[in-house]
Structures are given as C-alpha cells and as structure tokens.
N, C-alpha and C positions, 0 to 999 in steps of 0.2 A: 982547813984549806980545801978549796973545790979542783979537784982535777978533770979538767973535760973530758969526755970521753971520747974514744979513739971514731976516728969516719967511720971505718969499716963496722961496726957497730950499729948505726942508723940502717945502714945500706942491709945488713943482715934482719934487721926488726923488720924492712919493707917485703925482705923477698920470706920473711916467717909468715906475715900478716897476709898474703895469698893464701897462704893457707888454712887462714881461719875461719869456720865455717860458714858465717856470716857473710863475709864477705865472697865469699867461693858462689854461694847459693843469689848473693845478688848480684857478680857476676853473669852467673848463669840464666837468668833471669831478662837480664839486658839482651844478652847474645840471641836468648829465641825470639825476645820484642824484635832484636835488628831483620830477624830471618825471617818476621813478618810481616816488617813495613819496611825492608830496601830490598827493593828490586834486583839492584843489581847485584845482594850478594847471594840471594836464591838463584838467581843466575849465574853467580860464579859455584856455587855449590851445583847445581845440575850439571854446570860443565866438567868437575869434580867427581862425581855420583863414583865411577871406576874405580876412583878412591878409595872414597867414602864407605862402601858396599859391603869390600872384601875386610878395610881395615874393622867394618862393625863387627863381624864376623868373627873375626881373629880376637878379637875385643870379649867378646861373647864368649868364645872357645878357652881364653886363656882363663878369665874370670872362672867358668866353671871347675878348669884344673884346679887353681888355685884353693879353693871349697873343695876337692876333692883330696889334694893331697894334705891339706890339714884336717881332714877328718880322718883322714888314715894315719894322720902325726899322733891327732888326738890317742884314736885305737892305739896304737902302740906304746903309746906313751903311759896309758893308762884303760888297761884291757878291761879294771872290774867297772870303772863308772858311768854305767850304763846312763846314769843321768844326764850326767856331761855329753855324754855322746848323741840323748836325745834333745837337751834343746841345743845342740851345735845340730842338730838337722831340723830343727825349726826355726833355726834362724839362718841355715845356708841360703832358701831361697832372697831372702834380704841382704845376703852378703852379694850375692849374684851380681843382683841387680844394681847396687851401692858400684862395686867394683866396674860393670860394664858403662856406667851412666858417668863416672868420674872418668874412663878413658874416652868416653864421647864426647865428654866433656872438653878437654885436653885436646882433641881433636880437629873438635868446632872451632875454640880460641887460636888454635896456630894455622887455620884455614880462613880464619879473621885477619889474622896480622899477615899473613899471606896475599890475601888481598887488600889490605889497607897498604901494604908496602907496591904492592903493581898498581895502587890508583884507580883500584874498582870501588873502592869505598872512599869516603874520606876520613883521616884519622881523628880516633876519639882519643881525647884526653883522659886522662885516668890520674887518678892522687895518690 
C-alpha cells in the first residue's frame, strides 16, 4: 500500500535543495551575469553601496573570528596534535574566504529580491 507523502515534505526538499552546492554556485553565477548586464540593478546597488561597504566588512570581520575561535577550540581541545593544528592553518585562509563569499553571497540575493520586489528589476522565475 502507497502512502503519500505528507506537503510539508516537498516544501522541506525545495528549501534543502538551495543548499546544494550546485545549485548555490549557479545561482551565484546568474546574480554577477544580472550585475553585468542590468543596469538598473548596478544602480540600485550604487545606491546601496552604504550598505553594502560596512556589511562586507562585518562579513570579513566575523568570518575571521570565526577561523580564529576554532583554532583556539582546536588547541584546546587537543594541545598535542600539532598536525591538526597545522593544516587547520593551512586551510584557514580557504575557510575565510568560503565563509566571507557565501555571506556576500546571501547578501547580493536579498538585495536582488529587494529590488525585484520595488520594481527595479523584473522578477525572475526560479524552479
């Protein structure tokens, strides 16, 4: 006997499936094509910039805490493995950047629907 499966079940796979990286990265992809051929949303971003600036910033800032209070977890967690503790510092600066580029990311997309909702852009359909 087949039991269907419940709504709320689809609706949970669509808002997992954002997160997949495939789809995250061709997102992302779209968003800097739009920030190169419309006009008008480089212009609403310029008008934004005040935003924009401080929250990269903070972006930037938090990101590095972040790498920094796990490498002091690591150290305390585990004082002798000095190995562990050297490639988590060879691959902080990858965490960095990973971590500042996905709140920019996050960013840009609700600076998009910001403007597709005031009618600076026109909205894109998404599946």
């Amino acid at each position: 006997m087949n039991i269907p499966a419940p709504q709320h079940s689809n609706q949970a796979l669509q808002l997992l499936s954002h997160y997949v990286p495939r789809d995250v990265l061709a997102k992302a992809r779209n968003l800097a094509q739009k920030y190169e051929q419309e006009e008008a949303f480089r212009a609403y971003l310029l008008k934004k910039i005040w935003v924009v600036l401080p929250a990269a910033f903070l972006f930037f800032a938090f990101s590095v805490a972040v790498v920094v209070l796990l490498y002091i977890v690591i150290a305390r967690l585990a004082p002798d493995a000095s190995l562990l503790r050297a490639i988590f510092i060879i691959l902080a600066i990858p965490l960095v950047i990973a971590g500042f580029l996905l709140q920019i990311y996050l960013l840009f997309s609700k600076l998009q629907q910001r403007a597709e909702r005031e009618g600076v852009l026109p909205r894109t359909i998404e599946s």
